[in-house]
ZAMARGU-4260 file (C-alpha; in steps of 0.2 Angstrom, whole numbers, plus 5000, padded with zeros to 4 digits):
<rodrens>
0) 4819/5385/5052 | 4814/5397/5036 | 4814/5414/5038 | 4806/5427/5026 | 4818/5441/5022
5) 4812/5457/5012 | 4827/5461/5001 | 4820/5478/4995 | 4817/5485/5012 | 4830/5497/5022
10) 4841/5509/5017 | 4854/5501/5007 | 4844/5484/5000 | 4846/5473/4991 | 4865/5475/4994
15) 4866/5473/5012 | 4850/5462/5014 | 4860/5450/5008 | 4875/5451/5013 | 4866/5447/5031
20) 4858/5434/5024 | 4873/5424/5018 | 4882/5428/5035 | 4866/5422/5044 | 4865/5406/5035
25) 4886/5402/5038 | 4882/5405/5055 | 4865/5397/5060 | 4853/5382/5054 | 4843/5392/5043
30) 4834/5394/5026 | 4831/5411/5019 | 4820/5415/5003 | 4822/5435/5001 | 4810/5443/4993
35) 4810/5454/4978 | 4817/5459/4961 | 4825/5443/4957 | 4839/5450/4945 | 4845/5463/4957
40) 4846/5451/4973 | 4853/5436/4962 | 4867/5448/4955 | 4872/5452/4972 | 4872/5435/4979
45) 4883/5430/4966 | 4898/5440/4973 | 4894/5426/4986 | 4903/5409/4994 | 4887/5401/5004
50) 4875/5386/5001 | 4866/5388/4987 | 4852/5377/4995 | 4850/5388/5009 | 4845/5406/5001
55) 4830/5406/4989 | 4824/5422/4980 | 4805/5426/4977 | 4802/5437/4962 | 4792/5453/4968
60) 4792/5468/4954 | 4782/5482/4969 | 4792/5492/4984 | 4784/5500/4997 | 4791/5515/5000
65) 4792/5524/5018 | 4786/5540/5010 | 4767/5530/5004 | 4751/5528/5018 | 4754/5512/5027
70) 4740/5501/5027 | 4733/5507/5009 | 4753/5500/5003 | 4748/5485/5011 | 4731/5484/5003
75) 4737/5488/4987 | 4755/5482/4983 | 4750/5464/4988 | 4768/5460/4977 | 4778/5470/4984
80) 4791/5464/4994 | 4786/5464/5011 | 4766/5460/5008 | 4776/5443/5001 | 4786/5443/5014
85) 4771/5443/5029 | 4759/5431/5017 | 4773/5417/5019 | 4771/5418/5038 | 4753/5418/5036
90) 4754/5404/5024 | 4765/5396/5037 | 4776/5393/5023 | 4791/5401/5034 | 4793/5404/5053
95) 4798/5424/5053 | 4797/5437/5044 | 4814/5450/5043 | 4812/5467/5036 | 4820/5486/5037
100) 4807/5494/5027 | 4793/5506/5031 | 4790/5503/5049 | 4772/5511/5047 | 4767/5497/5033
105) 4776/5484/5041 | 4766/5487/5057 | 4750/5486/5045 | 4754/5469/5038 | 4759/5463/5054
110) 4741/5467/5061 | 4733/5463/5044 | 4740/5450/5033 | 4750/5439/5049 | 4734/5444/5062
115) 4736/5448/5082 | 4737/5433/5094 | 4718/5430/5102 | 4717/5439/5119 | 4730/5454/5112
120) 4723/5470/5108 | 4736/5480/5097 | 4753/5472/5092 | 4769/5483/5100 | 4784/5488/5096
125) 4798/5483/5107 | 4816/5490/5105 | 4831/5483/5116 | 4842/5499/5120 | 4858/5501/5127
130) 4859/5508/5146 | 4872/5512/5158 | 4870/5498/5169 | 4864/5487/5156 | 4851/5485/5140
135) 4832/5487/5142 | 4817/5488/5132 | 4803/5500/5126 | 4786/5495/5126 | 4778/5502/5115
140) 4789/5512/5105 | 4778/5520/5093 | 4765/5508/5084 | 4752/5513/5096 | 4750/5533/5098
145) 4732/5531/5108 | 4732/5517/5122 | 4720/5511/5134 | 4726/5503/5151 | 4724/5485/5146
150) 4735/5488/5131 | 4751/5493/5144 | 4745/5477/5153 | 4746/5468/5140 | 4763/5474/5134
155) 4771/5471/5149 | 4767/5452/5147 | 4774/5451/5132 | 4788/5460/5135 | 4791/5451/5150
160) 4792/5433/5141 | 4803/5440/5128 | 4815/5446/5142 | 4815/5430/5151 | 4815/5420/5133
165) 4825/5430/5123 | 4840/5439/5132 | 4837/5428/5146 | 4833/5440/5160 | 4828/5431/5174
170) 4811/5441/5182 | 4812/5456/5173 | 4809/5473/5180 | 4794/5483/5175 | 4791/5500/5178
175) 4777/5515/5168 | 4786/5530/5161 | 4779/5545/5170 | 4782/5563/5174 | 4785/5558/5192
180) 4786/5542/5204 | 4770/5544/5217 | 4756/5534/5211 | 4743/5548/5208 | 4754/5556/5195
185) 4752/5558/5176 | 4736/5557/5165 | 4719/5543/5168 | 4730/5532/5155 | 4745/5531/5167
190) 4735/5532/5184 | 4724/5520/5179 | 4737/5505/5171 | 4747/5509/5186 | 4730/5502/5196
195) 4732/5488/5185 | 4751/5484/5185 | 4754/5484/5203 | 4741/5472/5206 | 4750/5459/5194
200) 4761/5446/5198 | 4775/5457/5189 | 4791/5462/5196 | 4784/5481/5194 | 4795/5493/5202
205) 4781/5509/5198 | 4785/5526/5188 | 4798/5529/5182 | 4804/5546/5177 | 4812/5549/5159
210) 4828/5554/5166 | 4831/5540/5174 | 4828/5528/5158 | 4846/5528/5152 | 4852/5520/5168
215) 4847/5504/5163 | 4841/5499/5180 | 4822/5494/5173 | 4823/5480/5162 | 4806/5483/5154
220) 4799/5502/5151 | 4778/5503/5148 | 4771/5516/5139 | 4759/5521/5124 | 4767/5524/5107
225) 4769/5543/5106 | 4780/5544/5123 | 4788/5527/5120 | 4792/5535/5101 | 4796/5549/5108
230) 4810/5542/5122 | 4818/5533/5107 | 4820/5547/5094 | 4827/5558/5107 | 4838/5542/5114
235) 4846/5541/5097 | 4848/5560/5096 | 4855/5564/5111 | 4869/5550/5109 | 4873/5556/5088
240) 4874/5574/5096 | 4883/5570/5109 | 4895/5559/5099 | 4900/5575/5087 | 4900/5587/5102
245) 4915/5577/5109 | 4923/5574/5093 | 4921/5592/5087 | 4928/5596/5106 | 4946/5584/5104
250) 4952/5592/5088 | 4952/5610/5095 | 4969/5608/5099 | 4983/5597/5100 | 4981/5594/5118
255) 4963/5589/5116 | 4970/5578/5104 | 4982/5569/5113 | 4970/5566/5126 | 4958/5560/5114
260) 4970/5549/5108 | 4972/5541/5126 | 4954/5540/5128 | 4951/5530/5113 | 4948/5514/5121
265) 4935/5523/5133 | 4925/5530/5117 | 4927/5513/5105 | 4919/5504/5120 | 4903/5515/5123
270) 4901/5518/5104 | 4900/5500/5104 | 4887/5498/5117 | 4877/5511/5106 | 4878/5501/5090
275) 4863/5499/5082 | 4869/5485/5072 | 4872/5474/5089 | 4856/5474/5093 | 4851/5469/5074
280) 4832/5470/5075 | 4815/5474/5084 | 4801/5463/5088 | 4783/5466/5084 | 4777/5459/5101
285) 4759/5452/5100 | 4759/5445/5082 | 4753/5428/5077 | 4770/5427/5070 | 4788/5431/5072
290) 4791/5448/5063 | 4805/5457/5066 | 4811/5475/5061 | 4828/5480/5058 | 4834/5497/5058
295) 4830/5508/5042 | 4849/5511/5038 | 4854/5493/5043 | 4870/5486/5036 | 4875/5469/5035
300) 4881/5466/5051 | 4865/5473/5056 | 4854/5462/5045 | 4863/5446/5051 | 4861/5452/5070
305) 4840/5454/5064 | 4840/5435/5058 | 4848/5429/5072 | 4835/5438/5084 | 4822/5431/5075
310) 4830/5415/5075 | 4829/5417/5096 | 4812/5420/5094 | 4807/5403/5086 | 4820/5392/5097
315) 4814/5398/5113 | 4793/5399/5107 | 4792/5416/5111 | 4773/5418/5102 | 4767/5402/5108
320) 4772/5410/5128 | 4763/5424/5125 | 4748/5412/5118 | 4749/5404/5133 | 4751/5419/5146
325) 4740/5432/5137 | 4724/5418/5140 | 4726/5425/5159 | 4726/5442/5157 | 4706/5445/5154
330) 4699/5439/5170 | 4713/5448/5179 | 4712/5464/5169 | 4693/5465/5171 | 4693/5462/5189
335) 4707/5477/5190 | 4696/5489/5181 | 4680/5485/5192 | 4690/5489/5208 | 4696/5507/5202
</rodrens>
């Protein structure tokens, strides 16, 4: 397998681009050509042990920057980083595409440059987040802000076969974020995909209210972009707050200290659960290729964790499933809608 890496994007690139590249490549059968400015990435490779045979290094002078439009960086920057990056793919020169750039432009050449598997409407984002009870995913978490019924169903496929490919979740839950569990709750978008879901031959458990999400208990969470955005932007929030508040709390006094000190454990094992970096990266569901986004301030560890993800994707054929299931949805969905 060869996986496209864009060695400009993310916080601290090229540094830590490749540092996860050359643990990726120690742990896993798989070639890498980063992408972008050759000296600066082959400066950093060379404080490197790995084979030489496995890392490659496409000159790109252009960055897309988070700050620039999406789609006309895309259009314009067509060498820049992560336009190379995606034009591999297309070109089927690699198998995935990596990157922690702009999430806005890499959405863009996702939908533009690799193109949207036939039957899909809008290509998703799909982050897997830490629960109580256990880890579960976003659909879609902020690539579409305005959606259309067909859209959710069609997330919930994909999101399904990921699930069940992926992480290995054996018939995955699937439930509509909402503002309260009876049917006839919420806007036409929710009521009407709600028509739609529960007419499937999903494992689809209804509404679920948002403060209920961080249970866990629903493996696979449907929504359009702005709420799914929303939910994971106040997730990561609430848990960075939430982390200082206890902090600031045990080193009042001594006392707090001491029990801070005997809860340690307890705190180094939820903090791990939250870690980004395990989770390494996000799929853009519903692409004609693998593309995979990892976290803006990704480290090494992080970026490894992303290739590894993509990695899953190619051995378990996650794109050529949702081909194959996302060729049954139309005559369903259109039978759905004609009922309503």
């Amino acid at each position: 397998m060869i996986i496209a890496v864009d060695g400009m994007g993310g916080d601290f690139a090229p540094s830590a681009v490749v540092e996860g590249a050359v643990g990726a490549v120690k742990e896993t059968d798989v070639d890498i050509i980063i992408t972008g400015r050759e000296k600066k990435i082959e400066e950093e490779l060379s404080k490197y042990s790995y084979p030489k045979d496995k890392i490659s290094v496409l000159n790109t002078p252009e960055i897309i920057t988070t700050e620039e439009a999406p789609v006309m960086a895309v259009r314009k920057k067509r060498n820049s980083s992560l336009v190379k990056a995606l034009t591999l793919v297309k070109e089927k020169k690699v198998d995935a595409v990596v990157s922690a750039g702009s999430t806005g432009a890499f959405m863009a050449g996702a939908t533009l440059i690799v193109g949207r598997i036939k039957g899909v409407d809008r290509v998703a984002l799909a982050p897997v987040m830490p629960g109580k009870n256990g880890d579960f995913m976003v659909i879609d978490a902020g690539a579409n802000v305005d959606c259309k019924p067909q859209y959710l169903l069609q997330f919930s496929l994909m999101g399904k076969i990921y699930l069940e490919n992926v992480l290995k979740k054996e018939n995955p839950s699937i439930g509509l974020i909402n503002i309260g569990v009876e049917e006839e709750k919420g806007n036409e978008l929710t009521k009407s995909a709600y028509k739609i879901l529960k007419k499937m031959d999903f494992n689809f458990v209804g509404n679920v209210e948002p403060r209920d999400i961080a249970a866990g208990d629903i493996d696979i969470l449907v929504c359009d972009g702005m709420i799914g955005n929303t939910v994971l932007k106040m997730y990561e929030g609430v848990a960075l707050n939430l982390f200082e508040m206890l902090k600031a709390g045990i080193m009042k006094s001594f006392r707090t200290k001491l029990g801070g000190i005997m809860l340690k454990p307890v705190f180094s094992e939820i903090k791990g659960k939250m870690d980004y970096s395990e989770y390494g990266g996000t799929a853009f569901l519903g692409s004609r290729g693998i593309c995979i986004k990892a976290h803006g301030s990704s480290n090494g560890k992080a970026f490894k964790n992303a290739i590894k993800r993509a990695v899953d994707c190619y051995d378990n054929k996650v794109i050529d499933k949702i081909k194959s299931e996302i060729e049954k949805i139309p005559e369903i969905e259109s039978d759905n809608i004609k009922k309503q």
